[in-house]
PQR file of N, CA, C, O and H, with PARSE charges and radii, in Angstrom:
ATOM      1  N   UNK A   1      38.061   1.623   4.004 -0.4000 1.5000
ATOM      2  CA  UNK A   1      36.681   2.025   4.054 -0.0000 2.0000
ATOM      3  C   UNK A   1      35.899   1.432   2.894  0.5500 1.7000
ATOM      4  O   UNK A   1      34.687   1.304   3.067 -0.5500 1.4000
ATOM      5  N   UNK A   2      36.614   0.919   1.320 -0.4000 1.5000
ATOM      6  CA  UNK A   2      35.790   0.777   0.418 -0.0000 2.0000
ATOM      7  C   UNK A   2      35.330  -0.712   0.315  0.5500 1.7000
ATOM      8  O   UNK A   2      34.386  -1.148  -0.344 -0.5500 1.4000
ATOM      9  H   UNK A   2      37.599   1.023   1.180  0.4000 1.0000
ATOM     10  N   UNK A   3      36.331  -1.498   1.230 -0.4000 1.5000
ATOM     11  CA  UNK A   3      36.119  -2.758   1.455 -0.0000 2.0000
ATOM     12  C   UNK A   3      35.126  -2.993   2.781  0.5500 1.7000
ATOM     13  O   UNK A   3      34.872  -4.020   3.411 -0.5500 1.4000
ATOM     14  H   UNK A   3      37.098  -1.144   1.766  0.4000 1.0000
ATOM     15  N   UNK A   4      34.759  -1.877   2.912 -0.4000 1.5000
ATOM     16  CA  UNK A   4      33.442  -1.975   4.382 -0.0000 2.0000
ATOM     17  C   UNK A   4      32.593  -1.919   3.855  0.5500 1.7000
ATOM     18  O   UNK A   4      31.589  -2.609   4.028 -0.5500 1.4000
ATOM     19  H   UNK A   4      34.965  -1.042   2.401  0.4000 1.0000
ATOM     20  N   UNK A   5      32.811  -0.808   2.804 -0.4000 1.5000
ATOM     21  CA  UNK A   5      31.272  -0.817   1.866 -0.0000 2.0000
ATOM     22  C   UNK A   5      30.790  -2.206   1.501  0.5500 1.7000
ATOM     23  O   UNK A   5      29.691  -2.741   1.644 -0.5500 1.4000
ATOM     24  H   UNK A   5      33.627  -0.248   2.663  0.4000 1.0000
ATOM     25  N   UNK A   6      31.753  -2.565   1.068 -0.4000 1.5000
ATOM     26  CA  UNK A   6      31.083  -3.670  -0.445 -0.0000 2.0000
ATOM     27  C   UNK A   6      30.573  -4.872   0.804  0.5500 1.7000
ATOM     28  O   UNK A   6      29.546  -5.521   0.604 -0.5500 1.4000
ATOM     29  H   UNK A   6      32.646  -2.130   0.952  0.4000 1.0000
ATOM     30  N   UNK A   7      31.399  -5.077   2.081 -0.4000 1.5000
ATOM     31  CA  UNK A   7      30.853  -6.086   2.887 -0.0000 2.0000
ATOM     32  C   UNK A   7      29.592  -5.919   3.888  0.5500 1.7000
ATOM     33  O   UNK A   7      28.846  -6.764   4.385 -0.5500 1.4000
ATOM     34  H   UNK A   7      32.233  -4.549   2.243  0.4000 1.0000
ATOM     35  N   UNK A   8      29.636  -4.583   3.991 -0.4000 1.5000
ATOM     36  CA  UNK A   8      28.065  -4.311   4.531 -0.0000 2.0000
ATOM     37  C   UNK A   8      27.462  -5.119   3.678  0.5500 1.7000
ATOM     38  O   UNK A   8      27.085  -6.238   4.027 -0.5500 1.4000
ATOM     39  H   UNK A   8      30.242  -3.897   3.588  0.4000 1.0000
ATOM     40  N   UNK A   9      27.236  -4.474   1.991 -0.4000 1.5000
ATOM     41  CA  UNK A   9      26.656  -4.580   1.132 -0.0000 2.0000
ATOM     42  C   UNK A   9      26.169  -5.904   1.001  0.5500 1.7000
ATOM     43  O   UNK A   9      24.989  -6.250   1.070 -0.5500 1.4000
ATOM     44  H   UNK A   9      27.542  -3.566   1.708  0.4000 1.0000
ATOM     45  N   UNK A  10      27.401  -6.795   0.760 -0.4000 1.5000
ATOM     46  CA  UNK A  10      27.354  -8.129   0.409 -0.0000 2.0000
ATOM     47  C   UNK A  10      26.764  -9.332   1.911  0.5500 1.7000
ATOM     48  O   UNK A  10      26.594 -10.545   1.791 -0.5500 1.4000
ATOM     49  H   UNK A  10      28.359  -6.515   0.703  0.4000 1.0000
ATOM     50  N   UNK A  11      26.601  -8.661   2.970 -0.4000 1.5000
ATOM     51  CA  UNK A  11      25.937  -8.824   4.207 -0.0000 2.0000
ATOM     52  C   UNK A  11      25.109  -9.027   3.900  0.5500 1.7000
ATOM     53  O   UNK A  11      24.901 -10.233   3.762 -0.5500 1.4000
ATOM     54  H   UNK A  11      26.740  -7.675   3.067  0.4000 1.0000
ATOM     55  N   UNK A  12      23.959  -8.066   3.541 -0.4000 1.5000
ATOM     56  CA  UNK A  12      22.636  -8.196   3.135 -0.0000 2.0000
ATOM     57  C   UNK A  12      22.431  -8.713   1.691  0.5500 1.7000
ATOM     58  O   UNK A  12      21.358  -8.526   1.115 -0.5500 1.4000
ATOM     59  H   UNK A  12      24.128  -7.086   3.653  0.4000 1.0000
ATOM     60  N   UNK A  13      23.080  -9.122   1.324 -0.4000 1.5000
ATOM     61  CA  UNK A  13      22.845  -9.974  -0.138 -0.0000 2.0000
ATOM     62  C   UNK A  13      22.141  -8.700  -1.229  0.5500 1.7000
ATOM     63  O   UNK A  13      21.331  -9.005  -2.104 -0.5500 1.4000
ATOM     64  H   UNK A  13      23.951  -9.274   1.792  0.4000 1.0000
ATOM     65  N   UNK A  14      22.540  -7.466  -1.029 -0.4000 1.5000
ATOM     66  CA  UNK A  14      22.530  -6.488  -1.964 -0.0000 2.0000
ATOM     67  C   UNK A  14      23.269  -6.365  -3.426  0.5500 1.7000
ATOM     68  O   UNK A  14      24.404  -6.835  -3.500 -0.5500 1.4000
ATOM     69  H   UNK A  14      23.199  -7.218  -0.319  0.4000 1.0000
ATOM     70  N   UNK A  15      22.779  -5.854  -4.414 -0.4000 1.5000
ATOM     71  CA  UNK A  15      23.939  -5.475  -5.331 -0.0000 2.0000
ATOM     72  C   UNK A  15      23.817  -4.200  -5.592  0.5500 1.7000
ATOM     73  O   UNK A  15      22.751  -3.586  -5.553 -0.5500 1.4000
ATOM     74  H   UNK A  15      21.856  -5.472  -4.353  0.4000 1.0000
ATOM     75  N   UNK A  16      25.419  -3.514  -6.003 -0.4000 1.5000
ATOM     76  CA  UNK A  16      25.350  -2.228  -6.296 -0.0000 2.0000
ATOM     77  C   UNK A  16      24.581  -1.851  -7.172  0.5500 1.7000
ATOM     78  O   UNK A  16      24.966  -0.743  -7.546 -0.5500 1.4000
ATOM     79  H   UNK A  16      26.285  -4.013  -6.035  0.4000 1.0000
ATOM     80  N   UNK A  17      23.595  -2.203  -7.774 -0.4000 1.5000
ATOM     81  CA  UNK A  17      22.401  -1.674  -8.311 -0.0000 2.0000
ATOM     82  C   UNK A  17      21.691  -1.220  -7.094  0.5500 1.7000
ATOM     83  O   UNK A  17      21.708  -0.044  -6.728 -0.5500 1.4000
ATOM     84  H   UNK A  17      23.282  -3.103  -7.471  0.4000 1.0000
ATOM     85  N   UNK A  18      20.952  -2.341  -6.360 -0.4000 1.5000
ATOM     86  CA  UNK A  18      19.738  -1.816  -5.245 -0.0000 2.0000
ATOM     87  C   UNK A  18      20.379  -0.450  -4.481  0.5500 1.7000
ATOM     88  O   UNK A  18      19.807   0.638  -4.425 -0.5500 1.4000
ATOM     89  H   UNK A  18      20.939  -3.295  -6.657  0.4000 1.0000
ATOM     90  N   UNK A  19      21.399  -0.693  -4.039 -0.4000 1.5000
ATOM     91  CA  UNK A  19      22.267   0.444  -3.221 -0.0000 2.0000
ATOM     92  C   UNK A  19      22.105   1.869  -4.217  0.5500 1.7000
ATOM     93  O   UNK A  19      21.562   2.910  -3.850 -0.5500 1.4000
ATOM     94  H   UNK A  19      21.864  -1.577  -4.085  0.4000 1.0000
ATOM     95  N   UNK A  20      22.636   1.653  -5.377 -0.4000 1.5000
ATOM     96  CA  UNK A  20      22.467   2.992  -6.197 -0.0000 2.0000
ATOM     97  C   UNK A  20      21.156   3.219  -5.973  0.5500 1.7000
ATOM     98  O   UNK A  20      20.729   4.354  -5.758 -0.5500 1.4000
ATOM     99  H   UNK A  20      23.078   0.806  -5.676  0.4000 1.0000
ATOM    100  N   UNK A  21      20.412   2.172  -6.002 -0.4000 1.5000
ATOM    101  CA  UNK A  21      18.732   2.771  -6.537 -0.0000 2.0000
ATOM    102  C   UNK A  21      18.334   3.856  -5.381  0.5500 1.7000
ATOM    103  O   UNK A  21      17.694   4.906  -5.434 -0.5500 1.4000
ATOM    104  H   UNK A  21      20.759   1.251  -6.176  0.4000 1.0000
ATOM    105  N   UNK A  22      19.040   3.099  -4.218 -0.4000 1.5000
ATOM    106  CA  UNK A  22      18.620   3.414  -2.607 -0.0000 2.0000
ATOM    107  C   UNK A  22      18.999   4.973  -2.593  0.5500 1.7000
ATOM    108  O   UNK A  22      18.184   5.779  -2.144 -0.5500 1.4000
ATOM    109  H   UNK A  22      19.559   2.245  -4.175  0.4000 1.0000
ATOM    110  N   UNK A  23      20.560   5.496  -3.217 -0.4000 1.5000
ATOM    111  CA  UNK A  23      21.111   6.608  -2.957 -0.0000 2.0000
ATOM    112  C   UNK A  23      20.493   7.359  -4.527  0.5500 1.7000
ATOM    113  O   UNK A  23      21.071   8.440  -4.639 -0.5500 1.4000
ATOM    114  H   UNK A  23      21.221   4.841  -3.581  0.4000 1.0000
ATOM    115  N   UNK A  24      19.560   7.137  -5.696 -0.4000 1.5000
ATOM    116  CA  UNK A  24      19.583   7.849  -6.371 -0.0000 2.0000
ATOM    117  C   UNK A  24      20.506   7.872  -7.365  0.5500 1.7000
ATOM    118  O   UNK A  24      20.706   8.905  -8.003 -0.5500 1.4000
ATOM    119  H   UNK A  24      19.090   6.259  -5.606  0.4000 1.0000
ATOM    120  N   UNK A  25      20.979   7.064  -7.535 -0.4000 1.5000
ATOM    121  CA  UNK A  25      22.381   7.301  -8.697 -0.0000 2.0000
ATOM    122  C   UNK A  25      22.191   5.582  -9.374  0.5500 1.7000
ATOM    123  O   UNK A  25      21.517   4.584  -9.120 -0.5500 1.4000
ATOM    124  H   UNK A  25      20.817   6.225  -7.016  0.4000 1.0000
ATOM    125  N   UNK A  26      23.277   6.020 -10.395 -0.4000 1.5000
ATOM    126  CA  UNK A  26      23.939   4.455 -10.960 -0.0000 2.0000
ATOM    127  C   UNK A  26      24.303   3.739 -10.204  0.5500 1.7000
ATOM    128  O   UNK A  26      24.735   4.085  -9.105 -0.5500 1.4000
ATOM    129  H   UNK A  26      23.824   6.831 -10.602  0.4000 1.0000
ATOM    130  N   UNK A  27      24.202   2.335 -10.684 -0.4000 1.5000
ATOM    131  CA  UNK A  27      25.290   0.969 -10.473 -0.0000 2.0000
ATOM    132  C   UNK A  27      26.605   1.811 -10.256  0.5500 1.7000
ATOM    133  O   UNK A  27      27.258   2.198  -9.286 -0.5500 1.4000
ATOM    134  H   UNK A  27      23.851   2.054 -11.577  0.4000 1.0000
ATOM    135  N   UNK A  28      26.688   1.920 -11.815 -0.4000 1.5000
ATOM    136  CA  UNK A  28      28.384   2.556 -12.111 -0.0000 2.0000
ATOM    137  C   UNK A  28      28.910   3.245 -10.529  0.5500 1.7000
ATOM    138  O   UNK A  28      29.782   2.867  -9.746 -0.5500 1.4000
ATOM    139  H   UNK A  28      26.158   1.606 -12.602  0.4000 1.0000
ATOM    140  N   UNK A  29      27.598   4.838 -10.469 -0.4000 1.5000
ATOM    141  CA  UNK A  29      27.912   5.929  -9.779 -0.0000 2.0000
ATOM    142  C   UNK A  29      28.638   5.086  -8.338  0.5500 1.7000
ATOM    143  O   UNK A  29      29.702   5.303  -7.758 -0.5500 1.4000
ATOM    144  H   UNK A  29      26.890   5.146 -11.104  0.4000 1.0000
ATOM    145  N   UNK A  30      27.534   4.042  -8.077 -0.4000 1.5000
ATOM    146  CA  UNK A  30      27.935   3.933  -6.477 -0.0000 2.0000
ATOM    147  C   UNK A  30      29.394   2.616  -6.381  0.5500 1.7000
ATOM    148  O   UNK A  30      30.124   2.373  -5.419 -0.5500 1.4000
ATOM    149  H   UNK A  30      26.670   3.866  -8.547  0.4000 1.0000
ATOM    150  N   UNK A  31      29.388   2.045  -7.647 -0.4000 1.5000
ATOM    151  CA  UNK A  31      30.670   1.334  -7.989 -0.0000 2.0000
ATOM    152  C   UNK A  31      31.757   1.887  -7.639  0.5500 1.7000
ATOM    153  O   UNK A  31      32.558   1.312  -6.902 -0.5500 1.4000
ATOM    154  H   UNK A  31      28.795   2.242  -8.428  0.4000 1.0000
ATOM    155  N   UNK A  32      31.926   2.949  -8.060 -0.4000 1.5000
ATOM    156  CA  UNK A  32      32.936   3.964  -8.097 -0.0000 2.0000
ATOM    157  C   UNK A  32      33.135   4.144  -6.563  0.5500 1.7000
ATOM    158  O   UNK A  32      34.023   3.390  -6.164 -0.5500 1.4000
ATOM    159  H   UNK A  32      31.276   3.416  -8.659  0.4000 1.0000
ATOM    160  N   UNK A  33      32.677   4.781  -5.743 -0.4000 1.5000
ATOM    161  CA  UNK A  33      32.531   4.455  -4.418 -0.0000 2.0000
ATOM    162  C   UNK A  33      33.352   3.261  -3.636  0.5500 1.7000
ATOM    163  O   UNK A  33      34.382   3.253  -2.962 -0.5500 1.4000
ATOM    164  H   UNK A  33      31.956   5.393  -6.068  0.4000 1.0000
ATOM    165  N   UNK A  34      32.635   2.497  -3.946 -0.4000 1.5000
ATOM    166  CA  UNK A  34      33.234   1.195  -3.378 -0.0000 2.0000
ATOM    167  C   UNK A  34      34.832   0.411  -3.633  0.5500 1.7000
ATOM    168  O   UNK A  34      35.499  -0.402  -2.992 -0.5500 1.4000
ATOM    169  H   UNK A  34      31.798   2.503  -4.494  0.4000 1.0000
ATOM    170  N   UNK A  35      35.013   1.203  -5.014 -0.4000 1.5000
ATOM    171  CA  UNK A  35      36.335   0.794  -5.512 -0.0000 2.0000
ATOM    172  C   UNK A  35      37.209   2.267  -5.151  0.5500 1.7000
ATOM    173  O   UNK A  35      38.278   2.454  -5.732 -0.5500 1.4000
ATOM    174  H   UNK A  35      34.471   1.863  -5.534  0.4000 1.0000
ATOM    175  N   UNK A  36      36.898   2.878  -4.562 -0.4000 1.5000
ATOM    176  CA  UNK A  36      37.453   4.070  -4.624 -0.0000 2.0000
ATOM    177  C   UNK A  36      38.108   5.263  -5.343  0.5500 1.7000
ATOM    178  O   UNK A  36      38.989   6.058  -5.015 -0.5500 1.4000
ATOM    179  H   UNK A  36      36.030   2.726  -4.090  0.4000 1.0000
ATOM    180  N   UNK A  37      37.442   5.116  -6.314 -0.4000 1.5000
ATOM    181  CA  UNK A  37      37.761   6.014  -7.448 -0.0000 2.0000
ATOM    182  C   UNK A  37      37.102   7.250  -7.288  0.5500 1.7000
ATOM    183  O   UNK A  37      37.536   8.138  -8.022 -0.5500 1.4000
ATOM    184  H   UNK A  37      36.726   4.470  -6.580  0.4000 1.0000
ATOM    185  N   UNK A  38      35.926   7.640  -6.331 -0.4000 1.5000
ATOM    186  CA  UNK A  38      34.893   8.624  -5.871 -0.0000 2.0000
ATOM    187  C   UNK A  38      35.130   8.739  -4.571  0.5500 1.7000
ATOM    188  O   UNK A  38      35.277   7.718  -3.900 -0.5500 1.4000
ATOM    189  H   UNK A  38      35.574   6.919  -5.735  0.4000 1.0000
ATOM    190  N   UNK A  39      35.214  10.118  -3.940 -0.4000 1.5000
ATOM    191  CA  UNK A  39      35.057  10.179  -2.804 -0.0000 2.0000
ATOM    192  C   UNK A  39      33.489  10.415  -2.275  0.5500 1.7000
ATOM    193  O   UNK A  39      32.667  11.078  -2.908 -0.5500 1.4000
ATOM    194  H   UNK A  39      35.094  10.949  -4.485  0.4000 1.0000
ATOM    195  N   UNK A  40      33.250   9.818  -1.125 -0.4000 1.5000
ATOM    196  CA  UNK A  40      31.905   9.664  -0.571 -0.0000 2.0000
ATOM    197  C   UNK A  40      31.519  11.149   0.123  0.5500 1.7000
ATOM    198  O   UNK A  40      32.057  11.640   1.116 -0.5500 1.4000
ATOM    199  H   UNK A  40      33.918   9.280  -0.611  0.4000 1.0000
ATOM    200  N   UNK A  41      30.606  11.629  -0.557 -0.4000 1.5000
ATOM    201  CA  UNK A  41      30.140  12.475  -0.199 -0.0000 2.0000
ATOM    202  C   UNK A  41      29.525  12.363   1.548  0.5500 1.7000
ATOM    203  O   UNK A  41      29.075  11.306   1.989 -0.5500 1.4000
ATOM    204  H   UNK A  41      30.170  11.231  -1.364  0.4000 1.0000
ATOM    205  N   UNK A  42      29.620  13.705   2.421 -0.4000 1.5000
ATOM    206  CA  UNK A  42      28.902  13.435   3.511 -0.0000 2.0000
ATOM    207  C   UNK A  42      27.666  12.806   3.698  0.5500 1.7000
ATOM    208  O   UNK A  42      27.432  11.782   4.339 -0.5500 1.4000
ATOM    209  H   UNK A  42      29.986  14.563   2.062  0.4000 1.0000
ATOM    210  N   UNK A  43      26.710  13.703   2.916 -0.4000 1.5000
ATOM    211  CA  UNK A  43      25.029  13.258   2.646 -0.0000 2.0000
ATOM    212  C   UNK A  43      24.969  11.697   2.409  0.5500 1.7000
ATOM    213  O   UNK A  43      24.405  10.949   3.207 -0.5500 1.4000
ATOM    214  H   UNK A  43      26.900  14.535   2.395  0.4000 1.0000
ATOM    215  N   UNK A  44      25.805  11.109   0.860 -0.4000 1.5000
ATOM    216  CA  UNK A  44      25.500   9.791   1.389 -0.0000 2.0000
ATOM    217  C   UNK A  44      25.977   8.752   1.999  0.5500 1.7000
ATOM    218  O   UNK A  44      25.587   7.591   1.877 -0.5500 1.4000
ATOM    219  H   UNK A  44      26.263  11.717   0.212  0.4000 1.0000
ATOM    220  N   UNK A  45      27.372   9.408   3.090 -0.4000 1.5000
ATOM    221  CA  UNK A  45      27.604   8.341   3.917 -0.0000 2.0000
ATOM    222  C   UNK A  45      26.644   8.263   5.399  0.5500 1.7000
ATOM    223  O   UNK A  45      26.411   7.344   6.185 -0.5500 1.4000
ATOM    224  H   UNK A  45      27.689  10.351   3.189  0.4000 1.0000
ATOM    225  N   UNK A  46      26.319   9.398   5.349 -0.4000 1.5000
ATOM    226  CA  UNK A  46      25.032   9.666   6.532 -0.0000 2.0000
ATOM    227  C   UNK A  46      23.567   9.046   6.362  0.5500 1.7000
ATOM    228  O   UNK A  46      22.649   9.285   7.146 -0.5500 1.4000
ATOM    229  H   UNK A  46      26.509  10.144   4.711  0.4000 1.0000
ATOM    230  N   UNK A  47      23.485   8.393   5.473 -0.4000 1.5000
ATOM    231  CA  UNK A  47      22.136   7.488   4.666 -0.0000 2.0000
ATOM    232  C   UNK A  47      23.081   6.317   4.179  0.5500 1.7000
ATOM    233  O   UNK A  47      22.255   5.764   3.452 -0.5500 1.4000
ATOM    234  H   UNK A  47      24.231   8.199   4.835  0.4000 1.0000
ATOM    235  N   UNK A  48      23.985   5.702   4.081 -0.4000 1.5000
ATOM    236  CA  UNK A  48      24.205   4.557   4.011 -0.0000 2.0000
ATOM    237  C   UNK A  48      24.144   4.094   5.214  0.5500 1.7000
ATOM    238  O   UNK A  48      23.501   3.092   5.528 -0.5500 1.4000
ATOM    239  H   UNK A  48      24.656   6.152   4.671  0.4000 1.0000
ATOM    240  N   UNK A  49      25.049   5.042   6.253 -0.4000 1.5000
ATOM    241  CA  UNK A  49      25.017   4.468   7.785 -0.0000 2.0000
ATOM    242  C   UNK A  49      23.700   4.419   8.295  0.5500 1.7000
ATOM    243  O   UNK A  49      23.764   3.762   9.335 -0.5500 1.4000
ATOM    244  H   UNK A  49      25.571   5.856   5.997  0.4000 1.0000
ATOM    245  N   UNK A  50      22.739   4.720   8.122 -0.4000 1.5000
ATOM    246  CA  UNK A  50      21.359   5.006   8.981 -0.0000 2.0000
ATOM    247  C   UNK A  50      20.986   3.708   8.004  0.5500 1.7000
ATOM    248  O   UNK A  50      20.252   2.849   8.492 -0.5500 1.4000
ATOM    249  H   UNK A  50      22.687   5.253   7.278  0.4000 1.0000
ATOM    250  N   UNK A  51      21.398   3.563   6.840 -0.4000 1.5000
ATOM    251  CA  UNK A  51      20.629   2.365   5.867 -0.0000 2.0000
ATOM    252  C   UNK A  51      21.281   0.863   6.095  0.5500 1.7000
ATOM    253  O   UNK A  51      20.660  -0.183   5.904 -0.5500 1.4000
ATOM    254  H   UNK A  51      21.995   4.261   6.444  0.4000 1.0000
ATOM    255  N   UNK A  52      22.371   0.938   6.448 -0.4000 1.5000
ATOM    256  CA  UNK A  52      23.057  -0.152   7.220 -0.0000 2.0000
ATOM    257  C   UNK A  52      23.158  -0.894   8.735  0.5500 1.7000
ATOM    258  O   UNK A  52      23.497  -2.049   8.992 -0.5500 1.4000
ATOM    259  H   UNK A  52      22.876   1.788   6.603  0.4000 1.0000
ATOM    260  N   UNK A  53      22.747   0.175   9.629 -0.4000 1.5000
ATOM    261  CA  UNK A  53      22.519   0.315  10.963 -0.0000 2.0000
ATOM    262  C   UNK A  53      23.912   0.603  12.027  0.5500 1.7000
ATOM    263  O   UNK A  53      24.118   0.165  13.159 -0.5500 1.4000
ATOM    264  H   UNK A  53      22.472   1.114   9.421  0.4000 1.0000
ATOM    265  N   UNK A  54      24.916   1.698  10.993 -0.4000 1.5000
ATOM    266  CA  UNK A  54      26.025   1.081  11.657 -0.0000 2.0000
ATOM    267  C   UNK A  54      25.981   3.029  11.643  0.5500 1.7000
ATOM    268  O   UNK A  54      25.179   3.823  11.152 -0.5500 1.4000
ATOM    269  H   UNK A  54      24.749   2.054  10.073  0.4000 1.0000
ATOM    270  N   UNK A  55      27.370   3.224  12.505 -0.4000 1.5000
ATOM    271  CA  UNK A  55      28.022   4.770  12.718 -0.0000 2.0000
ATOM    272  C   UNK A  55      28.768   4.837  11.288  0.5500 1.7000
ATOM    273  O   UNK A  55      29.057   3.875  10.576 -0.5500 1.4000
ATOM    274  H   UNK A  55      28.022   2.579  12.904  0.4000 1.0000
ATOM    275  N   UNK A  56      28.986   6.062  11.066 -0.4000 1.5000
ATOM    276  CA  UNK A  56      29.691   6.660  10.213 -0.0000 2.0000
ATOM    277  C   UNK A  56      30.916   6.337  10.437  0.5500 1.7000
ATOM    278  O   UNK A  56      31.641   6.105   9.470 -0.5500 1.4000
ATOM    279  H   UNK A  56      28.751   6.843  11.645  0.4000 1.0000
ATOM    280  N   UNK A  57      31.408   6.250  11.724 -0.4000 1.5000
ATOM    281  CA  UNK A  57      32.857   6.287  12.067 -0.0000 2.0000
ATOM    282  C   UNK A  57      33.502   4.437  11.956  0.5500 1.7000
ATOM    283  O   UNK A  57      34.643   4.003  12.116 -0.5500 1.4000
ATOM    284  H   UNK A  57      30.819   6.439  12.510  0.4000 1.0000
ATOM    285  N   UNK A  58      32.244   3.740  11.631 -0.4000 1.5000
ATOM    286  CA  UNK A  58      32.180   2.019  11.829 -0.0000 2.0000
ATOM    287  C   UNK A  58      32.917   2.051  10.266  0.5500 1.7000
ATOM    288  O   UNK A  58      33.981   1.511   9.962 -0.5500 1.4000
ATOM    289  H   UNK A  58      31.317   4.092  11.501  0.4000 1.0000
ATOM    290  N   UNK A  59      31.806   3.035   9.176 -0.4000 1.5000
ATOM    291  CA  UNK A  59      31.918   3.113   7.743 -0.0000 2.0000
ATOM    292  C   UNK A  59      33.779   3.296   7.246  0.5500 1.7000
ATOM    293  O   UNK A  59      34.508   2.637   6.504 -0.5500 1.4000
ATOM    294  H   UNK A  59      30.941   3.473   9.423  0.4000 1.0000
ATOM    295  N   UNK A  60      33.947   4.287   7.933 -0.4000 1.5000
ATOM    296  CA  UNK A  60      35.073   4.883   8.004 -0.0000 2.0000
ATOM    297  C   UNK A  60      36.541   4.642   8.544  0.5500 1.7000
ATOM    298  O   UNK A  60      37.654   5.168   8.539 -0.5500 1.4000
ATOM    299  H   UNK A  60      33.355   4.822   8.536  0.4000 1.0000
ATOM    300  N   UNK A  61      35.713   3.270   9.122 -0.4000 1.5000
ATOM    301  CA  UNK A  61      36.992   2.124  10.057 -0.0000 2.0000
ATOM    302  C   UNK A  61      37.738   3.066  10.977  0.5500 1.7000
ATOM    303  O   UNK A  61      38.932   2.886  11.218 -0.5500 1.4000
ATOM    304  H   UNK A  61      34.809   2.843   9.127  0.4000 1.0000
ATOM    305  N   UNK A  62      37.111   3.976  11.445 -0.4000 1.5000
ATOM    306  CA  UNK A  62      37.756   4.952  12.654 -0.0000 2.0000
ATOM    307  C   UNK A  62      37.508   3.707  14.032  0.5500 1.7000
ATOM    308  O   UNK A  62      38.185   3.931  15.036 -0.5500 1.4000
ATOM    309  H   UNK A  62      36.141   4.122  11.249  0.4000 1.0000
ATOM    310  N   UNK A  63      36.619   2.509  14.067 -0.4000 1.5000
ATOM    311  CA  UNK A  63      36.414   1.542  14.722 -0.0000 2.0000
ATOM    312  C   UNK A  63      35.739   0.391  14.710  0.5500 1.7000
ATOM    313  O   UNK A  63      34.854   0.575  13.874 -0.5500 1.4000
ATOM    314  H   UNK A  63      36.069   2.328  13.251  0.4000 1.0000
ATOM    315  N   UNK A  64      35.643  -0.576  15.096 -0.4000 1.5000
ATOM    316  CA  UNK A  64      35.378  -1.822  14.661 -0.0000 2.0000
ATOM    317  C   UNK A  64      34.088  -2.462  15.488  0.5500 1.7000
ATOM    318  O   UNK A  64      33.717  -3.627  15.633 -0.5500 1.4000
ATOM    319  H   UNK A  64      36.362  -0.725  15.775  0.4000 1.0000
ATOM    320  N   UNK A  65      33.647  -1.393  15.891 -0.4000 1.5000
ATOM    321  CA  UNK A  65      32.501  -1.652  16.987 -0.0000 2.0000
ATOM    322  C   UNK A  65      31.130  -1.442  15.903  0.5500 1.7000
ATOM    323  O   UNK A  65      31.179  -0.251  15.599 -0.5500 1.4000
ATOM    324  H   UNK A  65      33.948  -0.446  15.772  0.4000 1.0000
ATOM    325  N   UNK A  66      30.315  -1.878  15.419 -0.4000 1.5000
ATOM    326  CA  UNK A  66      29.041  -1.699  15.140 -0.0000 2.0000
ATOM    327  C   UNK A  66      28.189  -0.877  15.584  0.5500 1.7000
ATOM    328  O   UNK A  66      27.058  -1.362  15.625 -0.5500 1.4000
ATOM    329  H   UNK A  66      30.276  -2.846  15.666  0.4000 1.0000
ATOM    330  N   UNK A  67      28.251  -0.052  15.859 -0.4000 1.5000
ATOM    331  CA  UNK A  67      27.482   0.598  16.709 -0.0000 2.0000
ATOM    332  C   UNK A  67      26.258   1.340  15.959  0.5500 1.7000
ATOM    333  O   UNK A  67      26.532   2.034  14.980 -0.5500 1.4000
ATOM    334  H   UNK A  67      29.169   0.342  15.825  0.4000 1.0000
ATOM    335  N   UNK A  68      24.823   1.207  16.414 -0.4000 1.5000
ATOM    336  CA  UNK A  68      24.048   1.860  15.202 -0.0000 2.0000
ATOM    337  C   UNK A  68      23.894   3.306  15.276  0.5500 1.7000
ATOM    338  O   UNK A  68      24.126   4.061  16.221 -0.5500 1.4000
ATOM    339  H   UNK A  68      24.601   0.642  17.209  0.4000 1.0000
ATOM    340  N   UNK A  69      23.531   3.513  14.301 -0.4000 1.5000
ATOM    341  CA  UNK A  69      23.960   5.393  13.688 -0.0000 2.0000
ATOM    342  C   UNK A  69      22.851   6.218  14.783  0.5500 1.7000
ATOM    343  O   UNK A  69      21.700   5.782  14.821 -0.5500 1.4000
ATOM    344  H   UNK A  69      23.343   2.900  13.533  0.4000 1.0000
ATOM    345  N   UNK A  70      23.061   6.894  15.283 -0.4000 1.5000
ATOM    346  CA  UNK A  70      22.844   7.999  16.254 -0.0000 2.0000
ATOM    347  C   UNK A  70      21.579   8.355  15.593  0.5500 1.7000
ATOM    348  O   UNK A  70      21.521   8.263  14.367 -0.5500 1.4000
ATOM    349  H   UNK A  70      23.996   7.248  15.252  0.4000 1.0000
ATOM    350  N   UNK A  71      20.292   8.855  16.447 -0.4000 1.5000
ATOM    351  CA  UNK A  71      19.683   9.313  15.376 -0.0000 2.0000
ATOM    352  C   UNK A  71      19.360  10.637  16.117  0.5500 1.7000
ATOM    353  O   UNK A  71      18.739  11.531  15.542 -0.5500 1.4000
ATOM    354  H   UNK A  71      20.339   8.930  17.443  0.4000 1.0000
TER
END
């Protein structure tokens, strides 16, 4: 899952700065995340997915389908 993050991320030519800025937190905070040292809270995997255009369950590699987040 933490290697989905960083390639969404790196998709859109983002850095974990803009992403923190996006969720409210640090570089560091959302670093942590991505390397997996933090577990992802519900709230902001439910706003990364709506901010990425993908399902939670895409985030979560429950599947490999893109599918955009339910609204």
């Amino acid at each position: 899952m933490y290697r989905r993050l960083r390639d969404l991320r790196e998709d859109k030519d983002l850095t974990q700065a803009k992403i923190g800025e996006y969720l409210n937190m640090s570089q560091t905070g959302y670093s942590q995340y991505e390397l997996g040292i933090n577990d992802i809270p519900t709230y902001v995997l439910k706003k990364l997915a709506v901010f990425y255009g993908v399902s939670t369950d895409y985030i979560l590699e429950l599947t490999d389908e893109m599918k955009p987040y339910p609204k």
